[in-house]
DRENDO-1510 file (C-alpha; in Angstrom, 1 decimal, always signed):
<recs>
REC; n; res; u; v; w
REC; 1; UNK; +0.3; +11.1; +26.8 .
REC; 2; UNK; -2.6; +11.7; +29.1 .
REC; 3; UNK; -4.9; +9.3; +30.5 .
REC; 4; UNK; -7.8; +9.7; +32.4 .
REC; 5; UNK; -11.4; +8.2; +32.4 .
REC; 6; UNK; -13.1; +10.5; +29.5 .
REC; 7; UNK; -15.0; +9.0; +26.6 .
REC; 8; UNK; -12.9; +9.9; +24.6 .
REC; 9; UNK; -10.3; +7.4; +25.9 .
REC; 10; UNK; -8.8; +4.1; +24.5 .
REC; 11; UNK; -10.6; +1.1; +26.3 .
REC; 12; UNK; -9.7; -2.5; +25.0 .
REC; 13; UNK; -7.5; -3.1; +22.2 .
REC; 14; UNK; -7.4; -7.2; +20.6 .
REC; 15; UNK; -5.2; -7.9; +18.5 .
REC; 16; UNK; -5.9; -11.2; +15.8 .
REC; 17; UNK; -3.9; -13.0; +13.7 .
REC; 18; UNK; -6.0; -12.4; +9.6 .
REC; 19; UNK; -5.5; -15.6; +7.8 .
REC; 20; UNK; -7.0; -16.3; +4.3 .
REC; 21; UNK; -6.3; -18.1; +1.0 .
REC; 22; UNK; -5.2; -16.9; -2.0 .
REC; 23; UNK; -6.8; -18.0; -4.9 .
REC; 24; UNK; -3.5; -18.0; -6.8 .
REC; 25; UNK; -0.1; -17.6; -5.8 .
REC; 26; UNK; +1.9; -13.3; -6.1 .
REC; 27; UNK; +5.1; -13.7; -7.1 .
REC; 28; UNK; +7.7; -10.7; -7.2 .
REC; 29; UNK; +11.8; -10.9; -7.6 .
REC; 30; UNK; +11.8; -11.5; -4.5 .
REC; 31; UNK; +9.5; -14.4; -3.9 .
REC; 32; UNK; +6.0; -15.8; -3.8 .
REC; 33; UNK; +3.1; -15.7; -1.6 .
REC; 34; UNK; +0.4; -18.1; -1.5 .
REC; 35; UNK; -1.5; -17.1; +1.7 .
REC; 36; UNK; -2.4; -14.3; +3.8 .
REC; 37; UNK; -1.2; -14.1; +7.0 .
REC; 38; UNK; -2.0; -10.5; +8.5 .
REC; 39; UNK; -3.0; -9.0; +11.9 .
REC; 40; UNK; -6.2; -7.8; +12.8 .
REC; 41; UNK; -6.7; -4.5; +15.4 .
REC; 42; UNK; -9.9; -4.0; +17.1 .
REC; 43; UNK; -9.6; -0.5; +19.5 .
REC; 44; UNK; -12.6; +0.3; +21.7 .
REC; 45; UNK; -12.8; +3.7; +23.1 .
REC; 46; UNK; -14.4; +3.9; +26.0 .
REC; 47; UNK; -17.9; +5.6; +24.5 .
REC; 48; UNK; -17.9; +2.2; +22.8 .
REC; 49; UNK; -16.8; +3.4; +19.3 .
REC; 50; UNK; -15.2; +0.6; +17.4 .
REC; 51; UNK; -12.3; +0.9; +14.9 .
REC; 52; UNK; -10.2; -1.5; +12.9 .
REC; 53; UNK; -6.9; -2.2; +11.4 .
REC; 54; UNK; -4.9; -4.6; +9.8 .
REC; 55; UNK; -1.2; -5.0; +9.5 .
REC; 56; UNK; +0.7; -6.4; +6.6 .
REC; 57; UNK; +3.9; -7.8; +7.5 .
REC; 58; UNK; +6.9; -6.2; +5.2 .
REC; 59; UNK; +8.7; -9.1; +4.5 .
REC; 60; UNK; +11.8; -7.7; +3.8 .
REC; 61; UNK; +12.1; -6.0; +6.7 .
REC; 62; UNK; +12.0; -8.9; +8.4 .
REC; 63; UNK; +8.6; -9.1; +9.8 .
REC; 64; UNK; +6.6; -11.8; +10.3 .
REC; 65; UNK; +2.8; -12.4; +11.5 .
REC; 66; UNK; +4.4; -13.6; +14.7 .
REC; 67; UNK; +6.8; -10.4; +15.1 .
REC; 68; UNK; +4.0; -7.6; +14.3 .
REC; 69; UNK; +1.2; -9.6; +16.3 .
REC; 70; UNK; +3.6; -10.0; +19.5 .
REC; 71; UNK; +4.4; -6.0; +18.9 .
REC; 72; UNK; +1.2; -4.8; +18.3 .
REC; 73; UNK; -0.2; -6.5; +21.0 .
REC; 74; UNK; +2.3; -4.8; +23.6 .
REC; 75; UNK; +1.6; -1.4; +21.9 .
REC; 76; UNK; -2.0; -1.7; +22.1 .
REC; 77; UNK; -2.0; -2.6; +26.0 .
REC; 78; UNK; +0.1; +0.7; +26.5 .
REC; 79; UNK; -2.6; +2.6; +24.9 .
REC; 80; UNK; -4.7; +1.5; +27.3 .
REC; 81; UNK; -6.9; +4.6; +28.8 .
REC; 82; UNK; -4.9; +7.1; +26.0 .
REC; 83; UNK; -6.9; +10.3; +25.8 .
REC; 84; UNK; -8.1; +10.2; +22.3 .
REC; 85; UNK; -9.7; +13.5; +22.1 .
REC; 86; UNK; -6.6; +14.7; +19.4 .
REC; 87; UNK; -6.4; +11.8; +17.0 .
REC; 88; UNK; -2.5; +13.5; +16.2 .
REC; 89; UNK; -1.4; +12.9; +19.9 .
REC; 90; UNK; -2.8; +9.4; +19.9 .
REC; 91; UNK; -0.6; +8.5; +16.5 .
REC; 92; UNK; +2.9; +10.3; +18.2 .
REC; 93; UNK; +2.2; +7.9; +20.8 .
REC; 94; UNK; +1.6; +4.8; +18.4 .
REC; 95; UNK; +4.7; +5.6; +16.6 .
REC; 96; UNK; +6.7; +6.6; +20.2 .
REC; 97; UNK; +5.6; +2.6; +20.9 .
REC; 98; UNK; +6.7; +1.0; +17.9 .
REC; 99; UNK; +10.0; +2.4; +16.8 .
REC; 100; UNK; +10.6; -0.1; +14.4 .
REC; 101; UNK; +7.7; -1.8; +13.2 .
REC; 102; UNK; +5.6; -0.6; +10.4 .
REC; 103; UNK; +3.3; -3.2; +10.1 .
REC; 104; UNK; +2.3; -3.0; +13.7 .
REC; 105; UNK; +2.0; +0.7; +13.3 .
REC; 106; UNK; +0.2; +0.7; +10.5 .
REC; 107; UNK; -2.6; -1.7; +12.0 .
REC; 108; UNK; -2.7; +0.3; +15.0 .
REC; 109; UNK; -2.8; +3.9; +14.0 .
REC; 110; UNK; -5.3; +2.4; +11.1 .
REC; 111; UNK; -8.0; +1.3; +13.7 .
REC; 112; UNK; -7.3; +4.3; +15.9 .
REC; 113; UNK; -7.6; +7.0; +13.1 .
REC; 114; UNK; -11.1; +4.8; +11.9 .
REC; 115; UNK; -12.3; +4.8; +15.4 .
REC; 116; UNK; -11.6; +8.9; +15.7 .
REC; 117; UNK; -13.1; +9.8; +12.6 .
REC; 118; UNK; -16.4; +7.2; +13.1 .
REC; 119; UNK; -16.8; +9.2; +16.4 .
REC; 120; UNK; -16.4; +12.2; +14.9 .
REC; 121; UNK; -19.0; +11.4; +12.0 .
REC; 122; UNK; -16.3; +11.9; +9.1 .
REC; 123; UNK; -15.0; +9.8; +6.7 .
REC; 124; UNK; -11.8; +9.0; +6.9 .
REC; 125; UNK; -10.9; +10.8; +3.5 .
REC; 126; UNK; -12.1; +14.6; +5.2 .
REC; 127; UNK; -9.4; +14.4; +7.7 .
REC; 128; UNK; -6.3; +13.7; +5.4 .
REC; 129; UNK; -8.4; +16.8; +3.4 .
REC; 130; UNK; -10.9; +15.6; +1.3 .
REC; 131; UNK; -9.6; +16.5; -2.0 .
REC; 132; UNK; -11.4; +13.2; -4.2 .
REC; 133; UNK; -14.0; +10.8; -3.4 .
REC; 134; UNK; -12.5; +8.1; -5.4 .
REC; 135; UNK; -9.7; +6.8; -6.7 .
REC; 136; UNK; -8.9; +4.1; -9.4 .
REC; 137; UNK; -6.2; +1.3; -9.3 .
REC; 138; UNK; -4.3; -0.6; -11.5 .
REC; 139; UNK; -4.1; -4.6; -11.2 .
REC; 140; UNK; -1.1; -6.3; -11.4 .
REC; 141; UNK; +0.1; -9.2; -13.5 .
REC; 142; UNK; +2.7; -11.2; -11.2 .
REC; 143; UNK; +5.8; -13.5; -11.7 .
REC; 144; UNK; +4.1; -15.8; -14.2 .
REC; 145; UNK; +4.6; -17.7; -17.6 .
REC; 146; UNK; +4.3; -15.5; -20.5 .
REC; 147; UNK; +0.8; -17.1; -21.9 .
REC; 148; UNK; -0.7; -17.1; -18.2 .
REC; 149; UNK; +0.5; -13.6; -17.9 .
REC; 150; UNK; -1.5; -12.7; -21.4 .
REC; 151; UNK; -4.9; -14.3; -19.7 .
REC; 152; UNK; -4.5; -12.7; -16.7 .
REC; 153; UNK; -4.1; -9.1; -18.9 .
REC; 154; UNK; -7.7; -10.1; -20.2 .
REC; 155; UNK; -9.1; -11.1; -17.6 .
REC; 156; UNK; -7.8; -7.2; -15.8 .
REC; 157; UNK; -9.3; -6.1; -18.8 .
REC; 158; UNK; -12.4; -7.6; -18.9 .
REC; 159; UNK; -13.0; -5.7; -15.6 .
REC; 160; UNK; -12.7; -2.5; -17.1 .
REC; 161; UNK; -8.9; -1.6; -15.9 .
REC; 162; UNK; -6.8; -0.3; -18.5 .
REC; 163; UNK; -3.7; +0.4; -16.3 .
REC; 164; UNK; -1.5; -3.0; -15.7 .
REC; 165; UNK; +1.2; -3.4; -13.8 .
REC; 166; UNK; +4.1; -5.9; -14.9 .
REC; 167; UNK; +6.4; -7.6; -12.3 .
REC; 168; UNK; +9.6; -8.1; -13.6 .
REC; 169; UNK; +13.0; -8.9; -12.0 .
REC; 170; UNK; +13.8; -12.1; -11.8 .
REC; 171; UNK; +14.4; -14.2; -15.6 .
REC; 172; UNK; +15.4; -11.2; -17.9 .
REC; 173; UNK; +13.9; -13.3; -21.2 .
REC; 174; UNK; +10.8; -14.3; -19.5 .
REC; 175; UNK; +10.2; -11.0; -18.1 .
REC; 176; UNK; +10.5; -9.2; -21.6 .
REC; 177; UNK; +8.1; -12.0; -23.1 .
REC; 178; UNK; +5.9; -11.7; -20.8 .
REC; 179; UNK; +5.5; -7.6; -20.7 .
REC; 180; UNK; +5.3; -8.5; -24.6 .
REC; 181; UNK; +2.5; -11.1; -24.2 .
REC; 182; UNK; +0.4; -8.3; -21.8 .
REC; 183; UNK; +0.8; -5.9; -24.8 .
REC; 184; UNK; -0.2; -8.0; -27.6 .
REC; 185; UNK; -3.4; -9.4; -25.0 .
REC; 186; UNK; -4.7; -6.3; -24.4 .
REC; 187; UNK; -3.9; -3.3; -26.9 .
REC; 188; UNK; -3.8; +0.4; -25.4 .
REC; 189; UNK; -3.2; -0.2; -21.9 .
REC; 190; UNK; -1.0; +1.7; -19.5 .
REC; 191; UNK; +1.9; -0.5; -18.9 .
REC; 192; UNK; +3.9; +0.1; -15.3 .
REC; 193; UNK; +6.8; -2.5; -14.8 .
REC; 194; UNK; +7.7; -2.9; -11.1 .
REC; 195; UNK; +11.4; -5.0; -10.8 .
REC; 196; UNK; +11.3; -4.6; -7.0 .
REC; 197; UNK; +14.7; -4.6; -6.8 .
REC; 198; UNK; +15.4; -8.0; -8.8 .
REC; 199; UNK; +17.3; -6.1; -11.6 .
REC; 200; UNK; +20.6; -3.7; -11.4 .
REC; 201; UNK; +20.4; -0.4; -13.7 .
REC; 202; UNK; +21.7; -2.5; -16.3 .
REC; 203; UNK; +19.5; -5.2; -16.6 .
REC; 204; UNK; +16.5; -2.3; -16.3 .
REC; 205; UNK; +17.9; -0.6; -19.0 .
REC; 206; UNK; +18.5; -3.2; -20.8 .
REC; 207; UNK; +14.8; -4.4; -20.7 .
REC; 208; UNK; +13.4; -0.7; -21.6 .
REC; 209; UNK; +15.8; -0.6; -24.7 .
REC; 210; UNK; +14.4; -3.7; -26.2 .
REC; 211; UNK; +10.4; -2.5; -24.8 .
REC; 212; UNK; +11.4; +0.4; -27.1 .
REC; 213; UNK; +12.1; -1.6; -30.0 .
REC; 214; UNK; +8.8; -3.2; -30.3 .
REC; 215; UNK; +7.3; +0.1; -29.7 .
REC; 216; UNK; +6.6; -0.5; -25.9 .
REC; 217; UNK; +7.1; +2.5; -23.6 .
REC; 218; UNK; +5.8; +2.1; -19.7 .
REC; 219; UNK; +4.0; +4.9; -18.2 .
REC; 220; UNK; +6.3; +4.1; -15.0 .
REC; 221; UNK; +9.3; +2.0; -13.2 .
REC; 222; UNK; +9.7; +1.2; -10.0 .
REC; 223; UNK; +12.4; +0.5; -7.9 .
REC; 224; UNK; +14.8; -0.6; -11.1 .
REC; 225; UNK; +17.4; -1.2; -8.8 .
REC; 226; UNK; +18.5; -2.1; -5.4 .
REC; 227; UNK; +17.6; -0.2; -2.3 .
REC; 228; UNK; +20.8; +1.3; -1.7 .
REC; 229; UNK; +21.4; +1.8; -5.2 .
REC; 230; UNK; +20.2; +5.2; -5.5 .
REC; 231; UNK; +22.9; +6.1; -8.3 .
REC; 232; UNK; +21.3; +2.9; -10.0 .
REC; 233; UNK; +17.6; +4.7; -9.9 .
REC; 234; UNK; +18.6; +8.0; -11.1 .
REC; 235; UNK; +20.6; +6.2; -14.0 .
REC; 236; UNK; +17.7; +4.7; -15.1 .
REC; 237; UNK; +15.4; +7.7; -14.9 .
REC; 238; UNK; +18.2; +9.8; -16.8 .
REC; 239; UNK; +18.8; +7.2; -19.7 .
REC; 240; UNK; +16.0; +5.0; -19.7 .
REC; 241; UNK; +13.4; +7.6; -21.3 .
REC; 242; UNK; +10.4; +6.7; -18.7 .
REC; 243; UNK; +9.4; +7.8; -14.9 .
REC; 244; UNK; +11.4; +5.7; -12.2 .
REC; 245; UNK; +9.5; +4.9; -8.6 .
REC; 246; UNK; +11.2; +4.0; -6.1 .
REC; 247; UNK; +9.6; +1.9; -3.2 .
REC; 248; UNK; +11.8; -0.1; -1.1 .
REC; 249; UNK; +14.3; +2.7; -1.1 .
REC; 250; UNK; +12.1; +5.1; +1.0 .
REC; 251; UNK; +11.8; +3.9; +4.1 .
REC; 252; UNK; +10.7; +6.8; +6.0 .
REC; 253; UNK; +10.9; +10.5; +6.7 .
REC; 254; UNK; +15.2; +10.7; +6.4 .
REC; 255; UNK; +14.9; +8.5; +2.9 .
REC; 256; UNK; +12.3; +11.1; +2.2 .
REC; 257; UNK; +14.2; +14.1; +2.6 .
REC; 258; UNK; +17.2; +12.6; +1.1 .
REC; 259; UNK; +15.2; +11.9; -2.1 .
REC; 260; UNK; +13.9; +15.4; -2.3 .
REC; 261; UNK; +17.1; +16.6; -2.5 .
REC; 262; UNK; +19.3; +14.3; -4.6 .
REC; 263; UNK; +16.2; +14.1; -6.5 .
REC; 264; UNK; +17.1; +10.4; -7.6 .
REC; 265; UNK; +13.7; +9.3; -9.0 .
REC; 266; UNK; +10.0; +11.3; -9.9 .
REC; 267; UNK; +7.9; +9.2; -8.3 .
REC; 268; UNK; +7.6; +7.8; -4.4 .
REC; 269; UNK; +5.6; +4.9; -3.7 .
REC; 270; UNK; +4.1; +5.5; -0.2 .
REC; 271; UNK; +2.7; +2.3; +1.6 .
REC; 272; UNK; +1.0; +2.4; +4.8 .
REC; 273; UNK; +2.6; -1.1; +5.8 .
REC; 274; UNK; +6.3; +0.7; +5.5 .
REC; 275; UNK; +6.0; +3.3; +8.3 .
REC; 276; UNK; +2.0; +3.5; +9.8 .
REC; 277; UNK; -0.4; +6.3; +8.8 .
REC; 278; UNK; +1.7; +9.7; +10.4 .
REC; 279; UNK; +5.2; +9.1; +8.8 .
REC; 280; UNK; +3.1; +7.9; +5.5 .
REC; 281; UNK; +1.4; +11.5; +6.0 .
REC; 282; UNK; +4.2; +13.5; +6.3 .
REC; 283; UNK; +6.6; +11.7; +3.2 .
REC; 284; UNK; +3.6; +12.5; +1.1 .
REC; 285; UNK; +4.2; +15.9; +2.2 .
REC; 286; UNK; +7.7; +16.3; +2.2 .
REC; 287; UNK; +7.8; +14.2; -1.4 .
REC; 288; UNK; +4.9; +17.4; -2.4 .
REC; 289; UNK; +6.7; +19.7; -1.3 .
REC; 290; UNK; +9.4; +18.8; -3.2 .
REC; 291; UNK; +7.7; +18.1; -6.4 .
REC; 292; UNK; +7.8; +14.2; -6.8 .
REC; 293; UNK; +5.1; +12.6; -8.0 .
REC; 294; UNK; +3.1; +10.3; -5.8 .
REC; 295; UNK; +2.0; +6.8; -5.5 .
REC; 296; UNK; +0.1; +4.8; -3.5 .
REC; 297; UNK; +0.5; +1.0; -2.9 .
REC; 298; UNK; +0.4; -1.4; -0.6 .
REC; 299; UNK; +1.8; -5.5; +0.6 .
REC; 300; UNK; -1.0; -8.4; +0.0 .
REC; 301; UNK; -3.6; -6.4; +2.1 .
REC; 302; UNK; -7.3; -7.4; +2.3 .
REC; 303; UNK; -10.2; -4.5; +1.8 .
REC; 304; UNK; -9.7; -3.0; +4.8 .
REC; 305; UNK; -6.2; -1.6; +4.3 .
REC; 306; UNK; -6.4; -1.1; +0.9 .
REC; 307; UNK; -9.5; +0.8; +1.6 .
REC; 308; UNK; -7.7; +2.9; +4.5 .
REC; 309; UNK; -5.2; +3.4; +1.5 .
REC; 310; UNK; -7.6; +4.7; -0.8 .
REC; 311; UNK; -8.4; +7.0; +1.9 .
REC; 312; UNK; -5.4; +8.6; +2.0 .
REC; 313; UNK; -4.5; +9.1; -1.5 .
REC; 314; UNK; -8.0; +10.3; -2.0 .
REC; 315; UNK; -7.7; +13.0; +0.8 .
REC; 316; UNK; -4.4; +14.4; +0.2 .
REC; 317; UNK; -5.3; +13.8; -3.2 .
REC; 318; UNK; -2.3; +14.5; -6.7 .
REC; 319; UNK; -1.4; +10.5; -6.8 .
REC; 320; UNK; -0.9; +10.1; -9.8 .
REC; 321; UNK; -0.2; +6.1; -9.9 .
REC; 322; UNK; -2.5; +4.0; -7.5 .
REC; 323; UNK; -1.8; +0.5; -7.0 .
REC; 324; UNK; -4.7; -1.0; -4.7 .
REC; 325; UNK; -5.3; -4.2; -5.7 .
REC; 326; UNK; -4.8; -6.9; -3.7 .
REC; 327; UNK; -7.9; -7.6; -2.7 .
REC; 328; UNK; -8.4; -9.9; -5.9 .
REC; 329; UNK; -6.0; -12.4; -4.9 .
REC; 330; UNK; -8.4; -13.5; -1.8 .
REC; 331; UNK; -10.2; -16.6; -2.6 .
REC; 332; UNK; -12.8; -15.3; -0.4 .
REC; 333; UNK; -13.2; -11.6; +1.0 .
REC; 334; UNK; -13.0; -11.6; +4.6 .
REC; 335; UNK; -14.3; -7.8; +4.9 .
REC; 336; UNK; -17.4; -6.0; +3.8 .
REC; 337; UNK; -18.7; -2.4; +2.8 .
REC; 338; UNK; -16.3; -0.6; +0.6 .
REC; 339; UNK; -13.8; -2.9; -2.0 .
REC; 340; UNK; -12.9; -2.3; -5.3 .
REC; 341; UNK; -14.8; -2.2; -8.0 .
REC; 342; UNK; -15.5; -1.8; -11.9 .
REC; 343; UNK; -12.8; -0.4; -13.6 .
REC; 344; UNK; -9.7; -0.5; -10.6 .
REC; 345; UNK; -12.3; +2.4; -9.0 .
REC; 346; UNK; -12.3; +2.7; -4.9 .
REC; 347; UNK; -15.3; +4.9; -4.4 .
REC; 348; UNK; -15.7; +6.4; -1.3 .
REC; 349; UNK; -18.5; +8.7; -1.6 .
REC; 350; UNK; -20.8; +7.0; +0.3 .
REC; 351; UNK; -18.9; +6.0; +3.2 .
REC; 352; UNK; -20.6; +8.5; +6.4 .
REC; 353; UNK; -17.6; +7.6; +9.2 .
REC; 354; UNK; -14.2; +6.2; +9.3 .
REC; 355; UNK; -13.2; +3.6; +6.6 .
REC; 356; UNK; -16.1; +1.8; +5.8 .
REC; 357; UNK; -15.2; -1.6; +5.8 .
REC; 358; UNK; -15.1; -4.2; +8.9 .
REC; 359; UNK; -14.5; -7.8; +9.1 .
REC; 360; UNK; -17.1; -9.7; +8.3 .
REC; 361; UNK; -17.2; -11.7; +11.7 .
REC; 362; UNK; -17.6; -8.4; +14.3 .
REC; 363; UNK; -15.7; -9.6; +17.0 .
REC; 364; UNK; -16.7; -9.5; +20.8 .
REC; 365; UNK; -14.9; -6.9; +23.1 .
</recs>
């Protein structure tokens, strides 16, 4: 990649650890989460244009605050006098850097794609196409006791969100009562169930059978089986009478193109955090292009990602599930401008350049 002295070349790039409360804990099959440990970008171009990103570490790819800040840190030195003219060259490179590490990637090509478009004077959602202004989330009901689960489903409710996600996977009697208790707490909504890979085909099957008997039938299901299982998946989508997701099993551009052809589920869950803004871009078009239906979600991410998200299901636009939310589980938001609002609804309409949201606390070059 060139380098040269141009405005329109990376200067500084710091690279923070995020830290913040939760103001209760996310549990999934796999685990809980009671605090937010995330990476903060700040990239400079030399015209003095500011941009941000944060990175989510994907667990289960065996990331860690520690791993993504060390890497992102490296990767952001490189960049160091990039020509940032082309925002596509500038992302090859990001990804060329970080082989391996979405989160890092993610952060990175997230503050560099916000400081292009702020210098550019376009939102973020007119370069990926511009094809919505908004877009509205579901919020999720976690791991939790069965009458807990049934206050939280009012309490998403009360805020005008009629789509609620379910985590299931990890108790197969607790699970079903507490998908049972969300129903009977708030009547009509759109239930998704997400087993993140706690259950086999069986057990998913098993669960959507006995839904069925009480007259429950979920909108969606992701990833009802492990990620290798890909059999697994398309058994459930075949037999289980509902959409299937699948999430962990798309890693990147290869899972991608192996899905479009074996066709295994209807629905890819695209997450920045899994493979950084470019590879995101181009399995949304390779799942299009193939005529899978599209999600967007994300890891425990504070307004700024989920915001950068929002963006990008709102440019490319056709998602038909969007799972934003976890902004709610921050005791106290460390961001401002854009963040969720009434009714799951990320509106973007206003926002002149870039994402629209910074840390609340600018930090000093």
């Amino acid at each position: 990649m060139t380098r040269g002295r141009s405005r329109a070349c990376v200067g500084a790039v710091s690279v923070l650890p995020l830290d913040a409360p939760m103001n209760a804990p996310f549990e999934i099959a796999t685990g809980a989460q009671t605090v937010v440990e995330n990476v903060l970008v700040r990239l400079r171009l030399k015209d003095g244009t500011v941009g941000w990103g944060e990175g989510a570490p994907v667990s289960y790819k065996g990331e860690t605050q520690g791993t993504v800040l060390k890497e992102a840190a490296a990767a952001g030195r490189a960049l160091g006098g990039a020509d940032a003219t082309g925002f596509r060259p500038l992302l090859d490179e990001v990804e060329r850097l970080l082989p391996g590490s979405g989160a890092a990637r993610a952060a990175l090509s997230m503050a560099a794609l916000d400081a292009w478009t702020k210098r550019a004077g376009i939102a973020l959602r007119l370069l990926f196409g511009g094809a919505e202004r908004r877009v509205r989330s579901d919020v999720t009901v976690a791991i939790e006791p069965p009458a807990q689960a049934a206050a939280s489903a009012r309490r998403i409710a009360a805020l005008g969100v009629r789509t609620i996600k379910v985590k299931v996977g990890k108790g197969f009697a607790e699970d079903l009562e507490r998908v049972l208790a969300v129903v009977r707490a708030v009547r009509g909504a759109r239930i998704m169930l997400d087993a993140n890979c706690g259950y086999g085909p069986s057990e998913s099957l098993k669960l959507l059978a006995r839904l069925k008997r009480r007259g429950v039938v979920p909108v969606l299901f992701e990833q009802p089986a492990s990620q290798d299982d890909w059999k697994g998946l398309a058994e459930v989508g075949r037999r289980g009478g509902v959409p299937v997701a699948a999430d962990e099993s798309v890693q990147g551009r290869r899972d991608a193109w192996r899905m479009a052809r074996e066709r295994a589920v209807d629905v890819v869950n695209i997450k920045l955090m899994k493979y950084g803004l470019l590879e995101a871009w181009e399995v949304a078009l390779i799942c299009r292009a193939a005529g899978l239906g599209l999600m967007i979600g994300g890891m425990v991410e504070s307004s700024l990602a989920m915001t950068c998200a929002a963006h990008f299901a709102a440019g490319l636009g056709g998602f038909s599930f969007v799972d934003l939310d976890t902004p709610l589980w921050f005791e106290d938001e460390p961001m401002r401008g854009v963040r969720i609002g009434r009714g799951g609804v990320y509106d973007l309409s206003k926002v002149k350049a870039g994402i629209g949201v910074e840390p609340y606390c600018i930090i000093k070059p």
